[in-house]
N, C-alpha and C positions, 0 to 999 in steps of 0.2 A: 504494500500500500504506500503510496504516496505520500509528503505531507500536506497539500493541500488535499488527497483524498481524506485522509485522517480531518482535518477540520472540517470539510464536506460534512464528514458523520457527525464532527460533534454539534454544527448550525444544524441539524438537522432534529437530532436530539435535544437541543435546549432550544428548539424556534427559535432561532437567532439567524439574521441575514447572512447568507454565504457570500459574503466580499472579497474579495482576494488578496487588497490592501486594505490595512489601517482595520480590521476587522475588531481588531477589541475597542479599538475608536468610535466606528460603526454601530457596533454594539452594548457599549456600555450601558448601564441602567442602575442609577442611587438606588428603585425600587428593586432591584436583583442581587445588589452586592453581598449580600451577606449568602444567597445562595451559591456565588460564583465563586466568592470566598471558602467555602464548605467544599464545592468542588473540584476545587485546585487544591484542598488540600487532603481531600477524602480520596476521592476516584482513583483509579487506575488510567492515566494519562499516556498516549504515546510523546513521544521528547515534541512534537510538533507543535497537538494538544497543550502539553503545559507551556509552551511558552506561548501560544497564542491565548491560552488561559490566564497566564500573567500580565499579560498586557488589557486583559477584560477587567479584571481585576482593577489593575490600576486607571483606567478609567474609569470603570466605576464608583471610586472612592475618590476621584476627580471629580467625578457630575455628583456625587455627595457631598461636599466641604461645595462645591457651588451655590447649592440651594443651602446649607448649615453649614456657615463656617467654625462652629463650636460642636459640630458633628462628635461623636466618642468613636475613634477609630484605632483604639485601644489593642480591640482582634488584629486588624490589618498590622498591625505596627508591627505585635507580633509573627507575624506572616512572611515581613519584609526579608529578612536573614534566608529565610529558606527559599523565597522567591530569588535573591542574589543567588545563593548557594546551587539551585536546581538547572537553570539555564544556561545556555551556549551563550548566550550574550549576559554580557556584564553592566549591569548599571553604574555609569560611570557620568562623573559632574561637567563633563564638559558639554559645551556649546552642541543641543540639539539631541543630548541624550536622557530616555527615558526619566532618570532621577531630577537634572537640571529639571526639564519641561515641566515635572509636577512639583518643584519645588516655586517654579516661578508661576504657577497656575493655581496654586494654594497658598503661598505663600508661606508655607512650612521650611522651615530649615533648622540646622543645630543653634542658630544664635536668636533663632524667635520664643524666649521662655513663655510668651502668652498663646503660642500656639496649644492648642489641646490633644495636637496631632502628637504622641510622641514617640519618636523613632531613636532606637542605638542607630545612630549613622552607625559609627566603629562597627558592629557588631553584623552590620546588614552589608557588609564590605565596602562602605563610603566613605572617601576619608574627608 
């Protein structure tokens, strides 16, 4: 199987748009994060799956701190380590990468102590 086959099945599975790009972009949903959360970290994923599932993910809890910026995103935070940890790509602070983009679209970082979002950078592989 392919990896867009593999995401095929999983838009399929969770009614979600088969997009080709930007698909957890596409798809993200504040009213679904906590199950897409549960599924990226419960399911049996192919390597494809979880990273297009991390990236659902993190949009989702993007279009969550949108509408609630004092959102408790307490679960995700814990999440973040193993979402570094699991992927071929690495979340890394530079210009245009995953971590930058939702730092600067939430406005969460390690030097905002009023954010409610809280993350071990260090620990989630960000330095």
């Amino acid at each position: 199987m392919t990896a867009r086959d593999a995401i095929s099945l999983l838009s399929a599975r969770l009614g979600l748009m088969d997009e080709s790009q930007d698909w957890g972009i596409v798809n993200g949903s504040r009213d679904r994060f906590e199950e897409f959360m549960r599924i990226y970290r419960d399911d049996h994923l192919t390597p494809a799956q979880q990273s297009a599932m991390a990236g659902l993910v993190l949009a989702s809890a993007s279009e969550r701190l949108d509408v609630d910026a004092r959102a408790n995103l307490e679960e995700f935070a814990g999440l973040l380590p193993r979402i570094a940890a699991d992927n071929p790509w690495r979340p890394t602070t530079g210009a245009g990468s995953t971590v930058q983009s939702f730092r600067s679209e939430t406005g969460c970082a390690p030097t905002r102590p009023d954010c409610r979002f809280r993350v071990n950078w260090a620990a989630a592989g960000v330095p």
